[in-house]
N, CA, C and O of each residue as an XYZ file, in Angstrom:
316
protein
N      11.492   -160.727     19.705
C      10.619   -161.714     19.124
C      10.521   -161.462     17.623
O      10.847   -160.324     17.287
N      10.119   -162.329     16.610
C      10.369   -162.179     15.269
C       9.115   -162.717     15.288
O       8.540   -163.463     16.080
N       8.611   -161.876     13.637
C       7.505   -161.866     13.825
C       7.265   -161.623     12.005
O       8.229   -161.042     11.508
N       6.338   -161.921     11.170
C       6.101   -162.038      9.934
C       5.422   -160.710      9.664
O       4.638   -160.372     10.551
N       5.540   -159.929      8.697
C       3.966   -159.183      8.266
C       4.185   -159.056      6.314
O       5.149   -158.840      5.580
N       3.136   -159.250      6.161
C       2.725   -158.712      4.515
C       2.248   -157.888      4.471
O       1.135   -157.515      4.843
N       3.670   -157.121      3.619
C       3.226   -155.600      2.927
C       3.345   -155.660      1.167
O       3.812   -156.380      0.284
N       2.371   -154.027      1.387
C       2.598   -154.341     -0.315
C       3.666   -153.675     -0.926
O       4.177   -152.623     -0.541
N       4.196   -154.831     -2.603
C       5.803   -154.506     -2.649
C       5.442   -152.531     -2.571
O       5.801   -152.068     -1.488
N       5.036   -151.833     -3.214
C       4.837   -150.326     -3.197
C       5.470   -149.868     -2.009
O       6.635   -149.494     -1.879
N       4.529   -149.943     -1.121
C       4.632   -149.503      0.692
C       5.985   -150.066      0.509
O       6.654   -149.063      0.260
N       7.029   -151.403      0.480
C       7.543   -151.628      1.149
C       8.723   -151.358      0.177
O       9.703   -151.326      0.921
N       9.108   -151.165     -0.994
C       9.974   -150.487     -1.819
C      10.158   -148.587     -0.822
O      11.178   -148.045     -0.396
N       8.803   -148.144     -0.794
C       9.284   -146.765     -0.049
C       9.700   -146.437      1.142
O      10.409   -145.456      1.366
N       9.132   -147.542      2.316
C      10.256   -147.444      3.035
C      11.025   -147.795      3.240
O      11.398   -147.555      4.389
N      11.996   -148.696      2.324
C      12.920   -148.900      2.123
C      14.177   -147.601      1.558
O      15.315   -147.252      1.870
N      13.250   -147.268      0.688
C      14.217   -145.742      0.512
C      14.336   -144.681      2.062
O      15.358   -144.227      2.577
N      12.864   -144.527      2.512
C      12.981   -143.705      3.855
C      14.063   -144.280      4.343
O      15.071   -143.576      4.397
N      14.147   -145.758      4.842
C      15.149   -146.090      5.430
C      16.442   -145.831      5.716
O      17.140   -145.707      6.723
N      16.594   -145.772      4.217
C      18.248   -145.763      3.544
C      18.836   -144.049      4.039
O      19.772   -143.646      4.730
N      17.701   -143.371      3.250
C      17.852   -141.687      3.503
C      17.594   -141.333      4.705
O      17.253   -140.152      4.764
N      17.618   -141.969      5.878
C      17.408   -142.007      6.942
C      18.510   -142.730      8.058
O      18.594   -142.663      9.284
N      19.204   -143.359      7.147
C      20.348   -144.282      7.755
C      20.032   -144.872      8.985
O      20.415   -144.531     10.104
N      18.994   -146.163      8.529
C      18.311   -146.549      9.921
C      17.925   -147.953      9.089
O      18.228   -148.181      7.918
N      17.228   -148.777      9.928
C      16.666   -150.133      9.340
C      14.963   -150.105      9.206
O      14.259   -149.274      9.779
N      14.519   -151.064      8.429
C      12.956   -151.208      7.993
C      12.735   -151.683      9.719
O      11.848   -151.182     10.409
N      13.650   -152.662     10.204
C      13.164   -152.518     11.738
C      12.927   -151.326     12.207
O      11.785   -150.869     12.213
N      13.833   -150.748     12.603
C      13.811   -149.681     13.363
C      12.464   -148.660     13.354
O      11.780   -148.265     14.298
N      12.331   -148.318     11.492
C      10.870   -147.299     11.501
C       9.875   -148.108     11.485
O       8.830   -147.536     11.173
N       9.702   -149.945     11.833
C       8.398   -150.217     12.123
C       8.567   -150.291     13.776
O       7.512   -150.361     14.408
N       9.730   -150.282     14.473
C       9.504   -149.997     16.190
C       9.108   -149.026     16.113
O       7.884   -149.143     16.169
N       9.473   -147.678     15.972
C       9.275   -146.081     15.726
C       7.445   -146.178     15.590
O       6.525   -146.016     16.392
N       7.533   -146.527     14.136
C       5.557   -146.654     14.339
C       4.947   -146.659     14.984
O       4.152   -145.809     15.386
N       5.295   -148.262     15.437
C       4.421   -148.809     16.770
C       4.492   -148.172     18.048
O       3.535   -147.809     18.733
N       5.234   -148.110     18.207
C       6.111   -146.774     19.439
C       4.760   -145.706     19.344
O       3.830   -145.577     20.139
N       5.101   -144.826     17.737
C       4.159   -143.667     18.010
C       2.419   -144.504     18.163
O       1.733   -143.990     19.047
N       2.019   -145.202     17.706
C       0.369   -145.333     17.866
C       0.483   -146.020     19.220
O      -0.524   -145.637     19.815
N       1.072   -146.719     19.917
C       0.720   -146.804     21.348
C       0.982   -146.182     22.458
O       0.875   -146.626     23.601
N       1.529   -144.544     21.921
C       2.345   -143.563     22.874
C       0.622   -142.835     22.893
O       0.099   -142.130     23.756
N       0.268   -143.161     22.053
C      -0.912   -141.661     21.899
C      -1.845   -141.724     22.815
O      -2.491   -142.764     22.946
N      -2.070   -140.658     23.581
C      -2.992   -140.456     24.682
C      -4.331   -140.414     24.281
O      -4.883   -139.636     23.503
N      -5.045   -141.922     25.299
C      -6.530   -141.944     24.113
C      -7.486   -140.846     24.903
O      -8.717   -140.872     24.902
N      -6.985   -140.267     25.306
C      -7.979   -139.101     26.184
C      -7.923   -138.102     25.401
O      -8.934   -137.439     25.172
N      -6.656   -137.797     24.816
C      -6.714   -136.900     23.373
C      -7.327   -137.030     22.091
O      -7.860   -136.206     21.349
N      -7.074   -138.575     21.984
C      -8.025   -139.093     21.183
C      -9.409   -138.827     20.893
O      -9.851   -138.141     19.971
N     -10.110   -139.517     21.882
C     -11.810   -138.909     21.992
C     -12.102   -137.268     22.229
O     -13.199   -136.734     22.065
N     -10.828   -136.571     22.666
C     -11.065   -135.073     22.650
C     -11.063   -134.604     20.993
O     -11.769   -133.789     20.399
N      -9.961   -135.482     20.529
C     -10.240   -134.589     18.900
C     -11.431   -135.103     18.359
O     -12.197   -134.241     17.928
N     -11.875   -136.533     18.243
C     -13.246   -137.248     18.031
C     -14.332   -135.993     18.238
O     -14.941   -135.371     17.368
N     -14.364   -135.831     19.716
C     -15.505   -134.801     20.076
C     -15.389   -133.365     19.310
O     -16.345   -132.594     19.214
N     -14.509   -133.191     18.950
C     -14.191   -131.580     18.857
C     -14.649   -131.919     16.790
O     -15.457   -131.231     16.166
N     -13.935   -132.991     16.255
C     -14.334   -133.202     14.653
C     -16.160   -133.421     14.800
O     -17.030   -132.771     14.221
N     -16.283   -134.264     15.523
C     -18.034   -134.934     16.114
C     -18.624   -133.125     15.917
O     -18.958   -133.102     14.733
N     -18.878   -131.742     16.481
C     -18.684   -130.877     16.709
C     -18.664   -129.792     15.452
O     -19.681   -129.149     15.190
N     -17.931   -129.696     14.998
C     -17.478   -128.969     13.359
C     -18.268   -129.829     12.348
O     -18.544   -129.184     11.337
N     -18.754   -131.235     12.335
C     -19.665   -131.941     11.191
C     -20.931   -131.068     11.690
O     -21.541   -130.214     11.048
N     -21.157   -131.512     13.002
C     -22.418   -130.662     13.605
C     -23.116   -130.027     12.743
O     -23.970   -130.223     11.879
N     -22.226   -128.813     13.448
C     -22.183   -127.330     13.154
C     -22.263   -127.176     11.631
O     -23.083   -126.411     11.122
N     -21.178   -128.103     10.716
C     -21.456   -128.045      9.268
C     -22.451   -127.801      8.873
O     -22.812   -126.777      8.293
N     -23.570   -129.581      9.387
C     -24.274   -129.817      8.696
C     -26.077   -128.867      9.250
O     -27.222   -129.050      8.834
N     -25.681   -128.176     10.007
C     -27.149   -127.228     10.346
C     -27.169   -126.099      9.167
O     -26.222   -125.342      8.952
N     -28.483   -126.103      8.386
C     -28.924   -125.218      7.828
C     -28.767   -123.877      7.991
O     -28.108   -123.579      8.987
N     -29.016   -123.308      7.573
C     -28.348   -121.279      7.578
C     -30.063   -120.654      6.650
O     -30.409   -119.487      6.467
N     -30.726   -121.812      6.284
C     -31.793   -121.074      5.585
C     -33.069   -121.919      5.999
O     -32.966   -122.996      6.586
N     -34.226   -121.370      5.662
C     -35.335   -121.230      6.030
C     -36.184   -122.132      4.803
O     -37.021   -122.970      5.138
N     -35.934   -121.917      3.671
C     -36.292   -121.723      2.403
C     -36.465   -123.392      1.817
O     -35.591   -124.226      1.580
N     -37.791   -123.468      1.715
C     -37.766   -124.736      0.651
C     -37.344   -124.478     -0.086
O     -37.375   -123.335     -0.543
N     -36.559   -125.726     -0.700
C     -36.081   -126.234     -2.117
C     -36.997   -125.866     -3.621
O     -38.161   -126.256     -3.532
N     -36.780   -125.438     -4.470
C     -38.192   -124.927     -5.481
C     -37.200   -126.380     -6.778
O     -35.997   -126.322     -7.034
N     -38.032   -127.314     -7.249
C     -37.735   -127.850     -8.438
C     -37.210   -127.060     -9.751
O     -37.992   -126.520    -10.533
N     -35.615   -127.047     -9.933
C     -35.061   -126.143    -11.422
C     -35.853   -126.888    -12.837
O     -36.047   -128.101    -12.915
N     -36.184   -126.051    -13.731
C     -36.362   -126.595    -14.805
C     -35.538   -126.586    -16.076
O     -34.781   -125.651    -16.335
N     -35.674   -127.515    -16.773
C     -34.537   -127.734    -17.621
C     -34.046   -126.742    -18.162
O     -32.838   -126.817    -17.937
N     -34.305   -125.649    -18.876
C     -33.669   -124.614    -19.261
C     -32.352   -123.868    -17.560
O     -31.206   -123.455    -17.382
N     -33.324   -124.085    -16.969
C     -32.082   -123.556    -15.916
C     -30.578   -124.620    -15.226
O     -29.428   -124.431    -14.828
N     -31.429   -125.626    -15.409
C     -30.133   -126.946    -15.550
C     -29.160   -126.897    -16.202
O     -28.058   -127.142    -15.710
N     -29.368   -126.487    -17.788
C     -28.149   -126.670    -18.555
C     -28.252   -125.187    -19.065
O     -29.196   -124.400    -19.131
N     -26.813   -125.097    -19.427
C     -26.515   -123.668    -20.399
C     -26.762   -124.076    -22.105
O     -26.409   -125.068    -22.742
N     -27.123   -123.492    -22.297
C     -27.404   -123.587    -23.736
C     -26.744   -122.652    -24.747
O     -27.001   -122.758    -25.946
């Protein structure tokens, strides 16, 4: 089936070189693409989701106790 898409000239000047240095067609590495994002197991998917979901967590919990004290200008800038 043939099918239209707009890319930008950038994107589509570089894979055009991949192409070439690749000895293959702009078809071919947009089947390849599509190929890889609908091969991907979405059960792996939401496992890395959960596991990144997880490490922000963990980031974002405090390690201190300690209110914030307002700096005053001499300690703001170096002089």
């Amino acid at each position: 089936m043939k099918t239209t898409i707009d890319l930008p000239d950038e994107m589509l000047h570089r894979v055009k070189i991949i192409a070439a240095q690749r000895k293959t067609t702009l078809k071919e590495l947009v089947i390849q693409g599509l190929l890889h994002v609908t091969e991907m197991d979405s059960s792996d998917d939401a496992k890395k989701r959960t596991e990144a979901m997880h490490r922000l967590v963990a980031g974002l919990k405090a390690t201190n106790s300690k209110p914030m004290v307002p700096l005053k200008r001499e300690q703001i800038y170096d002089r």
